[in-house]
C-alpha positions as CSV (number, residue, x, y, z in Angstrom):
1,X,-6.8,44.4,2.3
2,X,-9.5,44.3,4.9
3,X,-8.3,45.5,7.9
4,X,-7.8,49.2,8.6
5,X,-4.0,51.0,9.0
6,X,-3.6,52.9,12.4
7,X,-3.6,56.3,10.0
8,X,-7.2,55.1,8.8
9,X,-8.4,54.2,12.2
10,X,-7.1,58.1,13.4
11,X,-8.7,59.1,10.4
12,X,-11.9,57.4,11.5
13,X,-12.0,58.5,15.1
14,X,-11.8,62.0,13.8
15,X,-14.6,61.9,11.8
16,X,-17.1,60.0,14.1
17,X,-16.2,63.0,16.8
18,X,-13.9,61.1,19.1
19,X,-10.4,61.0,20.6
20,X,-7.3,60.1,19.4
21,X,-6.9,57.5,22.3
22,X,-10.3,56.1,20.7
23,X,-12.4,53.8,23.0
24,X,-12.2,51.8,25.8
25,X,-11.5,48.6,23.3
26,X,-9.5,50.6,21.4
27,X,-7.7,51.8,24.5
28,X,-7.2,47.7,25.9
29,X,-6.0,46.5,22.4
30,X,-3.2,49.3,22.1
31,X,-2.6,51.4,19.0
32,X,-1.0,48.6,17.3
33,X,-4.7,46.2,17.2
34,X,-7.0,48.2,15.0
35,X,-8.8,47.3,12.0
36,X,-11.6,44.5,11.8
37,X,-9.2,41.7,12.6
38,X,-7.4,43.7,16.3
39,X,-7.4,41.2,18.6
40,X,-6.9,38.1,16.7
41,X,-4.6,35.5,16.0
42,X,-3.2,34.8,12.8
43,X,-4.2,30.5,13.7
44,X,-7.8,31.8,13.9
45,X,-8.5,33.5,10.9
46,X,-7.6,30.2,9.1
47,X,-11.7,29.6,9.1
48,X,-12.1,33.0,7.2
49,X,-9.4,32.5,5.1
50,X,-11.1,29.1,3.5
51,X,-14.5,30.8,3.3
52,X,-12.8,33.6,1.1
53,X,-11.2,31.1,-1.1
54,X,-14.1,29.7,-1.6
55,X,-16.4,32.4,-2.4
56,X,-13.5,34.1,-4.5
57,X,-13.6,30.5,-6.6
58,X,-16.8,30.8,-6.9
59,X,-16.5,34.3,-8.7
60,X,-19.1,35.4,-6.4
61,X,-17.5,37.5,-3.1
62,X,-20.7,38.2,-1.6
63,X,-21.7,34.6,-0.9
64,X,-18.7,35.1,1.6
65,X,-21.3,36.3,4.1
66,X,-23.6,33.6,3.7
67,X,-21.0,31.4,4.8
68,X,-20.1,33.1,7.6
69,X,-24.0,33.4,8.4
70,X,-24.3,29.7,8.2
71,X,-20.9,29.2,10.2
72,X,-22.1,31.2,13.3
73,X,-25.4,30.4,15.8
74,X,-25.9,34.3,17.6
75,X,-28.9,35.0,16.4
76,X,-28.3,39.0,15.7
77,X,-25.8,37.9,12.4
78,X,-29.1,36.7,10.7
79,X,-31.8,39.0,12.2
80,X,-34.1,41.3,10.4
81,X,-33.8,45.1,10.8
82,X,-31.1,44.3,13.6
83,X,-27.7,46.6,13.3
84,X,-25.9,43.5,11.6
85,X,-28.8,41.9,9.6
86,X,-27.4,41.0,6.1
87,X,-30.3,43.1,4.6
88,X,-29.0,45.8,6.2
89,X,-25.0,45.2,5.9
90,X,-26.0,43.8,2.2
91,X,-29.1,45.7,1.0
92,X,-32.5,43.9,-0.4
93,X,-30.9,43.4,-4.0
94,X,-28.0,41.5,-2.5
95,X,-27.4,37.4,-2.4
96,X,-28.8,36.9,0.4
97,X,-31.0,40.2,0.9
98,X,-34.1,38.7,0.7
99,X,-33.4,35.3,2.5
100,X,-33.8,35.4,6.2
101,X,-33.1,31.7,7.5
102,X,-30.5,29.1,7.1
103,X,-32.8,26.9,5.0
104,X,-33.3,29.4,2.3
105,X,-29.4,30.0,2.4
106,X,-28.9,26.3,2.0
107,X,-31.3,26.3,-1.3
108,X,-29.5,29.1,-2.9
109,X,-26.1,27.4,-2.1
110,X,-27.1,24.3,-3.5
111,X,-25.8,25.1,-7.3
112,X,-22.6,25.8,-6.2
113,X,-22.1,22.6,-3.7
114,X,-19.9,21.1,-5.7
115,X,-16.9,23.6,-5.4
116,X,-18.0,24.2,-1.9
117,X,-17.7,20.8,-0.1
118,X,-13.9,19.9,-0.7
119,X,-12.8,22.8,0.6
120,X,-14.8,22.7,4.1
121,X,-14.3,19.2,4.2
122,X,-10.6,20.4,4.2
123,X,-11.1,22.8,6.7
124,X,-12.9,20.7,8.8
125,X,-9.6,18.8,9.4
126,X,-7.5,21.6,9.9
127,X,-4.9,21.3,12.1
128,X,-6.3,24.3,13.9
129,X,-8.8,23.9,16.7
130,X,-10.3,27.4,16.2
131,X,-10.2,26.9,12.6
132,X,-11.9,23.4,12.1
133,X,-14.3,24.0,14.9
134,X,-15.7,27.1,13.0
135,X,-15.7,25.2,9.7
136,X,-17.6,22.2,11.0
137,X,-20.3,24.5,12.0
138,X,-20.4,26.2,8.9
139,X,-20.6,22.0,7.3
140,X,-23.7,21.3,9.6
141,X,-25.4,24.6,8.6
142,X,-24.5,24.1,5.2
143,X,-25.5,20.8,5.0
144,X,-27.6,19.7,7.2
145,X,-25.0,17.3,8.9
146,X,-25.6,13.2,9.4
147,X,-27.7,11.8,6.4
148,X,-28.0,14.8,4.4
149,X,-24.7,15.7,4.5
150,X,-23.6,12.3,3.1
151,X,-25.7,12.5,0.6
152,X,-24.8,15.8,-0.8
153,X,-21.2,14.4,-0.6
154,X,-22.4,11.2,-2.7
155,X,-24.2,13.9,-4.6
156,X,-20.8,15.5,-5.9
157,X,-18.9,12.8,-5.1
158,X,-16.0,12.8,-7.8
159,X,-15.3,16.4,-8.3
160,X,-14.8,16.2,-4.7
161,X,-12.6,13.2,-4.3
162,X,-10.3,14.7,-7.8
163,X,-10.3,18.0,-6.2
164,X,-8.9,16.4,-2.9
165,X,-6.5,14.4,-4.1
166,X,-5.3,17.7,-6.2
167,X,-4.7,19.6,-2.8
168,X,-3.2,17.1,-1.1
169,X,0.1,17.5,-3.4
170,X,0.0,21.0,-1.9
171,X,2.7,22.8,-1.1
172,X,0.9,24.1,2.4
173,X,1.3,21.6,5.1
174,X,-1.9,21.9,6.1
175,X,-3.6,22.2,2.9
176,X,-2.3,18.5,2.5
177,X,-3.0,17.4,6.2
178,X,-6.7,18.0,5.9
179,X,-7.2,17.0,2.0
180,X,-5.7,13.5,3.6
181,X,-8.1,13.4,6.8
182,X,-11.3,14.5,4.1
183,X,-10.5,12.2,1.9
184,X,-10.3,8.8,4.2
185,X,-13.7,10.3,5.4
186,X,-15.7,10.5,2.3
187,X,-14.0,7.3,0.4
188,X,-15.8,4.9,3.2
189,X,-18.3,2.4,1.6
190,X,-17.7,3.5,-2.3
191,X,-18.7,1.3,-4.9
192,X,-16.7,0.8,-8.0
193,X,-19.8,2.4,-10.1
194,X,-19.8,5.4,-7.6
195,X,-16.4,6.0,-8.3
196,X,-16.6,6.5,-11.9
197,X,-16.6,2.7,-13.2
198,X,-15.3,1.5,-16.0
199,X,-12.9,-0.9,-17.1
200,X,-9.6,-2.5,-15.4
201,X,-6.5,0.1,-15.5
202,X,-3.5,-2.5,-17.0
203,X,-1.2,-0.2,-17.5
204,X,-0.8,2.9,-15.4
205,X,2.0,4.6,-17.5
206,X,0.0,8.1,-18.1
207,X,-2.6,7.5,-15.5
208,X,-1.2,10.5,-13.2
209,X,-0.6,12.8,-15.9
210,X,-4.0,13.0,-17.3
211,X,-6.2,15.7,-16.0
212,X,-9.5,14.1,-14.2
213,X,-12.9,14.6,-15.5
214,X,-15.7,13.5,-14.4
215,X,-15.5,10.9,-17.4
216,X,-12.2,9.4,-15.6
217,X,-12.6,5.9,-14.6
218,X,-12.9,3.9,-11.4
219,X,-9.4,2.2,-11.5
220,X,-7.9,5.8,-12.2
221,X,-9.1,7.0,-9.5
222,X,-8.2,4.2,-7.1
223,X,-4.8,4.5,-8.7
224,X,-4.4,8.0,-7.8
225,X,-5.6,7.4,-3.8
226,X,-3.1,4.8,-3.4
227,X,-0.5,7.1,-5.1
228,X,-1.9,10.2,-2.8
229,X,-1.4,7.4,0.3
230,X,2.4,6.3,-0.2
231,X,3.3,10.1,-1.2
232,X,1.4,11.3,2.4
233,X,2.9,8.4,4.6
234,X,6.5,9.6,3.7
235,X,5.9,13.3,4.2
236,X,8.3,15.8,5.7
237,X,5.6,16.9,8.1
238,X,4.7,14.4,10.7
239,X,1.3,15.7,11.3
240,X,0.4,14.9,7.6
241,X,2.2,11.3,8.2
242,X,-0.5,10.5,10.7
243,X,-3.0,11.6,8.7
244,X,-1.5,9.1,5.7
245,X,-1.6,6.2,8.3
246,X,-5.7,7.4,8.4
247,X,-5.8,7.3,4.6
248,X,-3.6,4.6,3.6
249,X,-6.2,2.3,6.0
250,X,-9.0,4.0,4.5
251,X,-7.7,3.1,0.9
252,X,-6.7,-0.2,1.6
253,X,-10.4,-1.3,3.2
254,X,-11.9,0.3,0.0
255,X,-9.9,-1.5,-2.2
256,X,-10.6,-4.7,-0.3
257,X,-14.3,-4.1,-0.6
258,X,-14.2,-3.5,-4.3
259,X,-12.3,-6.8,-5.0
260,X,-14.6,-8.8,-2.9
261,X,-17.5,-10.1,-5.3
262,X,-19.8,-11.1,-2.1
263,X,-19.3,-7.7,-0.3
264,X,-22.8,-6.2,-1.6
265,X,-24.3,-9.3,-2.8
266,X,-26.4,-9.4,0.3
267,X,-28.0,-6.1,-1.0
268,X,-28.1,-7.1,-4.4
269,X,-29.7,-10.2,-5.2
270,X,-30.7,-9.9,-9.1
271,X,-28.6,-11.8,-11.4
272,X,-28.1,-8.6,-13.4
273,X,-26.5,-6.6,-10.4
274,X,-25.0,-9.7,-9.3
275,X,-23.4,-10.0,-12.6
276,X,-22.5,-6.4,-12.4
277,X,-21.2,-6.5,-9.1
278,X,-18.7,-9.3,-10.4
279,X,-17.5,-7.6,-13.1
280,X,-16.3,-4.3,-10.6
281,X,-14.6,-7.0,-8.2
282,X,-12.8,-8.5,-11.2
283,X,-12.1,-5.1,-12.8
284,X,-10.9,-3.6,-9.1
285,X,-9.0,-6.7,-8.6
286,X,-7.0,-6.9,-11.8
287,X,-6.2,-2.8,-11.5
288,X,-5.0,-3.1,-7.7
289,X,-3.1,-6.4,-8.0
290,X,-0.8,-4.7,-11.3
291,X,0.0,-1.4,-9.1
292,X,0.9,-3.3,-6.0
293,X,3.1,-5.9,-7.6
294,X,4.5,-3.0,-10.0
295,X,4.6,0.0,-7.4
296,X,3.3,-0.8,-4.2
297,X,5.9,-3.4,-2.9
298,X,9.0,-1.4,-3.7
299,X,7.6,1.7,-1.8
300,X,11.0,3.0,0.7
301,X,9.0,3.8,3.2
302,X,8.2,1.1,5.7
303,X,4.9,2.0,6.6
304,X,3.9,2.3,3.0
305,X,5.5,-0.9,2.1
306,X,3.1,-2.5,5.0
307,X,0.2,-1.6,3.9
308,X,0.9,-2.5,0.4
309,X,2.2,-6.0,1.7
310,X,-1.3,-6.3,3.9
311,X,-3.3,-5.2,1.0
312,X,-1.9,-8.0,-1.0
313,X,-2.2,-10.5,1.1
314,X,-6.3,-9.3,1.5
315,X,-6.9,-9.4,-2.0
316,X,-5.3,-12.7,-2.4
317,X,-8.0,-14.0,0.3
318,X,-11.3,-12.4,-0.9
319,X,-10.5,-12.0,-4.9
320,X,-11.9,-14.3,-7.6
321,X,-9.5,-17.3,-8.0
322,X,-10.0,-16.5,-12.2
323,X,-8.7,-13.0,-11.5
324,X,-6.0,-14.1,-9.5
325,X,-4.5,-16.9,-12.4
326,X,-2.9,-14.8,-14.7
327,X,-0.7,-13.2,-12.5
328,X,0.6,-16.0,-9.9
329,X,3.6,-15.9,-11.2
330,X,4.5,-12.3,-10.1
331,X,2.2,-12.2,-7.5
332,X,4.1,-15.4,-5.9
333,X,7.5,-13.6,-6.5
334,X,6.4,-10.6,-4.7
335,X,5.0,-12.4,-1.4
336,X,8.3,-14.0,-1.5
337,X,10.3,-10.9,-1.2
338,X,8.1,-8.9,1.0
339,X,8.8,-11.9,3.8
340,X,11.8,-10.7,4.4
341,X,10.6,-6.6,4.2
342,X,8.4,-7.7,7.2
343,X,10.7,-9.6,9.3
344,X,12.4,-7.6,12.1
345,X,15.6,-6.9,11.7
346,X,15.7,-7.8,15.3
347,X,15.5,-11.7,14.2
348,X,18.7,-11.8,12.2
349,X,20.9,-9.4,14.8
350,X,20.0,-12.2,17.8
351,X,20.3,-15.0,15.6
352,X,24.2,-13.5,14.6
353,X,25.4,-12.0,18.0
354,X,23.7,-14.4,20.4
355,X,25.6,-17.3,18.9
356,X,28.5,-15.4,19.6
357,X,29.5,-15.2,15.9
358,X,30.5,-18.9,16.1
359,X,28.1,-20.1,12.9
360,X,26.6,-23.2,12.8
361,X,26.3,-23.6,16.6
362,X,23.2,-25.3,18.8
363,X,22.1,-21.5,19.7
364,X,22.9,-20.2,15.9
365,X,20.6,-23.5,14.7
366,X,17.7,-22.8,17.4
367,X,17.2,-19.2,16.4
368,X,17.1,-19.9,12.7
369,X,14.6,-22.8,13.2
370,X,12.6,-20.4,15.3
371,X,12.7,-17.4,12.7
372,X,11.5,-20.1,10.0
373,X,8.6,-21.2,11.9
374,X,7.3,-17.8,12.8
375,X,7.5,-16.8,8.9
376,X,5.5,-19.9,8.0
377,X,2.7,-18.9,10.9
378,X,2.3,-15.3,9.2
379,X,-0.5,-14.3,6.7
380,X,2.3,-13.5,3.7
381,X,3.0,-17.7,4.3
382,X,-1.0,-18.5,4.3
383,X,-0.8,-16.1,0.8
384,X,1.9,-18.4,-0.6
385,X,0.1,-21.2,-0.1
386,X,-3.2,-20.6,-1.5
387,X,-1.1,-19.1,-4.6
388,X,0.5,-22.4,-4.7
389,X,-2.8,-24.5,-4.6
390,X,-3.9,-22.8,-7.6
391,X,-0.6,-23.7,-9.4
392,X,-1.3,-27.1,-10.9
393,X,-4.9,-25.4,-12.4
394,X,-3.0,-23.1,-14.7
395,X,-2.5,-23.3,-17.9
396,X,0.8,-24.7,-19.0
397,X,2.8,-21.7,-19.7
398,X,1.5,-19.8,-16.6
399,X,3.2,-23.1,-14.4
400,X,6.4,-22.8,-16.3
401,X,6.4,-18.7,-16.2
402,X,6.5,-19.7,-12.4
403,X,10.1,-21.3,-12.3
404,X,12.1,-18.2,-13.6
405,X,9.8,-15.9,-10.6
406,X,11.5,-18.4,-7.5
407,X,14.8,-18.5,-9.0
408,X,14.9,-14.7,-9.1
409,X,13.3,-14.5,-5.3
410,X,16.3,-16.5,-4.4
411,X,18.8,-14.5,-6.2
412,X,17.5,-10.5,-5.6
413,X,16.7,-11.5,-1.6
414,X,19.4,-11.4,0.4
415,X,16.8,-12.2,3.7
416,X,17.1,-15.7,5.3
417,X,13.1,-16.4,5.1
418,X,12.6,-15.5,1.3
419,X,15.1,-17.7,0.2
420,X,13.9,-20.9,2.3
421,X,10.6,-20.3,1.5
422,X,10.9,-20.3,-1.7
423,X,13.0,-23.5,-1.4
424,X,10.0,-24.9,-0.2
425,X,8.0,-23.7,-3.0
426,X,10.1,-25.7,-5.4
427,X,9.9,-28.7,-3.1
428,X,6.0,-28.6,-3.0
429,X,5.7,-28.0,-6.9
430,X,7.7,-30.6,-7.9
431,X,5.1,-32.9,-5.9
432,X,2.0,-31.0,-7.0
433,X,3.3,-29.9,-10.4
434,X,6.0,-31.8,-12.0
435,X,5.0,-30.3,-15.5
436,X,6.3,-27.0,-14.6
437,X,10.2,-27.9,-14.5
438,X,9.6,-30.2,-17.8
439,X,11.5,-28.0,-20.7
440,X,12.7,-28.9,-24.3
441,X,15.5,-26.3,-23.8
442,X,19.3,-27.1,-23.9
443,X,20.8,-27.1,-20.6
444,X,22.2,-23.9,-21.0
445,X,19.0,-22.0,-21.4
446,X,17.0,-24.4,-19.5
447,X,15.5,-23.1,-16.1
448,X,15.1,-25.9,-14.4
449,X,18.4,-26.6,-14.8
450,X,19.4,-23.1,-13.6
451,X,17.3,-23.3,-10.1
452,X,19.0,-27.1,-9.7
453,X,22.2,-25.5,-9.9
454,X,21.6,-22.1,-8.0
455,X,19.9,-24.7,-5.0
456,X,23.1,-26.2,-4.7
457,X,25.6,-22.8,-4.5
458,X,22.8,-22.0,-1.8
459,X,23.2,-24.9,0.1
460,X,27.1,-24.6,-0.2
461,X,27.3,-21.3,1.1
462,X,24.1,-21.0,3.8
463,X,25.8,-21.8,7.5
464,X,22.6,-22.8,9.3
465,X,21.4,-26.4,9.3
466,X,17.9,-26.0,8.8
467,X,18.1,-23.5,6.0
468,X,21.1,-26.1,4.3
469,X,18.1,-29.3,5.2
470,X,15.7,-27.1,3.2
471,X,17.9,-26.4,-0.2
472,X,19.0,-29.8,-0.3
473,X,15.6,-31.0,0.0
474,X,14.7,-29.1,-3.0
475,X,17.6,-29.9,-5.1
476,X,17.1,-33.9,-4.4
477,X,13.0,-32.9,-5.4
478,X,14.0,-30.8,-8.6
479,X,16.9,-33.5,-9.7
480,X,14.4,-36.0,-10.2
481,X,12.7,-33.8,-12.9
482,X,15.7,-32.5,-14.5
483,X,17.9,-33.8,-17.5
484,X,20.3,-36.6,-16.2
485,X,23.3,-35.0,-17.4
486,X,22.5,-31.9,-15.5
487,X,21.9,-33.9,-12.8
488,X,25.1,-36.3,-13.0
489,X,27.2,-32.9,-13.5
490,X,26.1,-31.4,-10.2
491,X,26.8,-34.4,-8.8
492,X,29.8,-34.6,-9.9
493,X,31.0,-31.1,-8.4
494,X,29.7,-32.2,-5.4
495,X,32.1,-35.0,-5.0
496,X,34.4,-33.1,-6.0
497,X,33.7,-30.2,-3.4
498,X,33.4,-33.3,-0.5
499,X,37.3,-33.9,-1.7
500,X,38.9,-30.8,-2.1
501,X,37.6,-30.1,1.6
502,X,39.5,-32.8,3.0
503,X,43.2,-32.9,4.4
504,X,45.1,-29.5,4.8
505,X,41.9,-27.3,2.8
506,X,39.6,-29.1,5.6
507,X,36.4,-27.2,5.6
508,X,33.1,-29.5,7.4
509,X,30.8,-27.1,6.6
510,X,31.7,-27.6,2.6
511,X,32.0,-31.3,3.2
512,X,28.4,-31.4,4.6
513,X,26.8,-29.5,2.3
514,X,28.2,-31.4,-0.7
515,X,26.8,-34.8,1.2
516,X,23.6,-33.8,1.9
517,X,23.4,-32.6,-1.5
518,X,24.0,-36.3,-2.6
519,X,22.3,-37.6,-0.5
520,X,19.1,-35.7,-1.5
521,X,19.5,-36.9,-5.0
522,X,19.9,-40.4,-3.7
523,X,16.8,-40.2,-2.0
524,X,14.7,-37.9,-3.9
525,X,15.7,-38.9,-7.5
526,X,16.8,-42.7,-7.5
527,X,15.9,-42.9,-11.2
528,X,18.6,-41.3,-12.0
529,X,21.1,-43.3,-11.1
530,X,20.0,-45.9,-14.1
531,X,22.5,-43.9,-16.3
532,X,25.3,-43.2,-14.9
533,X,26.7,-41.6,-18.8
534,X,29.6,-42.4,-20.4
535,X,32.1,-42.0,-17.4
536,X,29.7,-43.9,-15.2
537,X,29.7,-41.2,-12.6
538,X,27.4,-42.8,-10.2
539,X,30.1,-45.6,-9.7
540,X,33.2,-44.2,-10.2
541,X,33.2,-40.8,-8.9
542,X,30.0,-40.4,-6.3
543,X,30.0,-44.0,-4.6
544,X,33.4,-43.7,-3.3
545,X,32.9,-40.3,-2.3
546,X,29.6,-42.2,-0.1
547,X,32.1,-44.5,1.2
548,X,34.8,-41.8,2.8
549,X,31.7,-40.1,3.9
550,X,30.5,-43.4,6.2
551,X,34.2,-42.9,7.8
552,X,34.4,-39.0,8.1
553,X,35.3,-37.7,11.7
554,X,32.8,-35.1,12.1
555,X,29.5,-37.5,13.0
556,X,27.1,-34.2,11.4
């Protein structure tokens, strides 16, 4: 709408007295550059573009030229009585008519800041090199830069962060690209209180539907940049994925800081604030532990899983223990199936073709020992374990709550390392917290009973040895806290198993699993074998089964 048609350029030649070939620029550009904009690229009016949106927003166009005052350094575009002064392009009675420097622009700006910063914060990280380079300029002389330009961000803080995460669900590429890169700049070193405060978000049903005010809460808002940071990570543009990577680190090491209670202590050293301070970490806690067990761990992308997954396993090392208690039990769940989202698929094709598909081999054996001990050296295994620790502190409910979480890791994983792990799991609880397999239920509905039973189908069909040494030990741990005649019925199918593997059905790997399996219960759970039941099963049907097992060929 700005730039002139050739038959208005003509027009204008005729009138000012000159030719139809026009000047020497004229002349260089060709007829087909005319206008204000001959000459230029459509990549560098981006910075023009941004300035118009912004003044348009504003409802006020003529503070178009402040900008562009403020986002140039020739002195002749803010010059008194000069051919392109704004008194003279503008008139006295105009916005900026009577202001002659860039502080005086800056003061008259400052009223309508709060519109203005998100979008140059945008354009400063536009993909466009002419366009952010203008618009950074135009930042610094709006601004100030350094100091002052951090505080008048802090200054309008959330209408800039709401209006950010708004445009970064653009449409435009590039509109999203740069909301992304602003908004891992400005949400460095937030507090919970600076971020709206508030309460814990526990349910997040109609958190992004609701339209954000400046009355919207902390954990809303943290909600919405980790939603903003899985949606950028799996863009269709690969320039905007890298800029996700930026903000889905800059999202995760606020979220870290706001669940740690001893992050701003140092600063702090009231009781009141120090109180305060503890209330944020336990509020930020509880809000990004529900979303990332809930959402974050079930994310398709891989990069977004990953930093979910490391998130996680931060929170679990800095948050309050009391924060953490409430939720072991799907927190533990979750750390067991993100251990095998992590592992390289790399692991499980060597393990399978370098054996040379012949299961249960020495090569098969030593690459499945080594994937186990590389799992337990990770951070996700250190997680486990302090989630484990704080187990037998819980209240009664919370430990059993735990029981039905592993036996559903082991049945929804279908990864190697989840499902020893949590093997292990059982094993170490039924040493450091017997009361959580104790149940008044029937067998049927028992859990206990379930996970005894669903250790043994494991062991039965798991090939590798060390995987098969872990289940068993589990069972042999678990079978000393179950009902005997749950335990004297798995036994008895174990026997059973060891037989109908024998002869012309003969199957070793069957045969072993079913013996160390018994074994385990002799070992683990001795006690049971005071009552044998009404059949006497210990006697009749398992200790001759022990005795063919002293004689079988295979020495394994």
């Amino acid at each position: 709408a700005m730039q002139e048609t050739p038959e208005q350029a003509a027009e204008r030649r005729r009138t000012e007295g000159r030719t139809d070939q026009g000047d020497l620029t004229d002349a260089v550009m060709g007829d087909g550059e005319v206008g204000g904009a001959s000459g230029i690229s459509e990549a560098s009016l981006g910075a023009y573009r941004e300035m118009a949106s912004a003044a348009m927003s504003l409802g006020r166009p003529d503070i178009l030229y402040s900008l562009l005052m403020l986002s140039v350094s020739n002195p002749a575009w803010s010059s008194e009585g000069r051919q392109y002064g704004h008194s003279i392009l503008l008139g006295q009675q105009s916005f900026l008519g009577s202001r002659s420097n860039g502080s005086d622009m800056r003061t008259a700006l400052k009223g309508h800041l709060g519109k203005l910063i998100p979008r140059i914060l945008r354009g400063c990280h536009s993909p466009n090199k002419e366009t952010r380079e203008q618009m950074q300029n135009l930042w610094v002389g709006l601004t100030g830069g350094g100091a002052e330009a951090r505080s008048a961000i802090s200054q309008h803080l959330l209408v800039t962060i709401d209006t950010l995460m708004e445009d970064s669900s653009s449409k435009l590429w590039r509109t999203r690209l740069g909301a992304c890169e602003a908004l891992a700049q400005v949400i460095v070193g937030r507090s919970w209180r600076e971020l709206g405060g508030g309460p814990a978000v526990l349910f997040d049903d109609d958190v992004f539907t609701q339209t954000s005010t400046e009355a919207t809460s902390a954990g809303v808002r943290l909600l919405r940049l980790w939603r903003v940071a899985m949606r950028s990570l799996d863009d269709v543009r690969a320039n905007v994925r890298e800029a996700g990577e930026s903000l889905g680190r800059g999202v995760k090491s606020l979220t870290l800081r706001l669940v740690d209670p001893n992050a701003l202590k140092e600063g702090d050293s009231t009781s009141d604030n120090v109180s305060n301070l503890e209330e944020d970490a336990s509020a930020a806690a509880a809000t990004a532990l529900r979303w990332l067990i809930k959402h974050g761990l079930k994310q398709q992308c891989p990069e977004a899983a990953g930093v979910c997954i490391s998130c996680l396993v931060g929170i679990v090392d800095v948050a309050n223990p009391l924060i953490l208690q409430p939720l072991v039990p799907d927190l533990l769940r979750s750390l067991l199936l993100a251990m095998s989202t992590l592992e390289p698929a790399a692991f499980n094709y060597l393990q399978v073709r370098a054996a040379g598909q012949e299961r249960g081999s020495e090569t098969y054996d030593s690459l499945e020992r080594l994937r186990l001990q590389v799992v337990q050296s990770g951070p996700l295994a250190t997680a486990v374990t302090k989630c484990l620790d704080m187990i037998p502190r819980l209240d009664p409910k919370i430990q059993q709550a735990v029981v039905p979480e592993l036996d559903s890791a082991i049945r929804l994983s279908a990864g190697l390392t989840t499902r020893t792990t949590a093997a292990d799991c059982v094993a170490t609880l039924c040493t450091t917290c017997p009361n959580a397999f104790k149940s008044n239920l029937p067998s049927s509905k028992n859990p206990s009973v379930t996970l005894l039973r669903l250790l043994y189908f494991a062991c039965e069909r798991e090939r590798g040895q060390a995987a098969r040494d872990k289940y068993a030990h589990a069972c042999g741990s678990l079978a000393a806290l179950c009902p005997g005649s749950s335990v004297r019925s798995l036994a008895l199918r174990a026997s059973g198993k060891y037989n109908a593997s024998t002869g012309s059905n003969d199957d070793p790997a069957a045969r072993k699993a079913a013996a160390i399996t018994l074994r385990a219960i002799a070992v683990k759970a001795s006690s049971q074998f005071s009552d044998g039941g009404n059949n006497d099963i210990w006697c009749r049907r398992v200790l001759p089964v022990a005795f063919l097992g002293m004689r079988d060929p295979d020495p394994s």
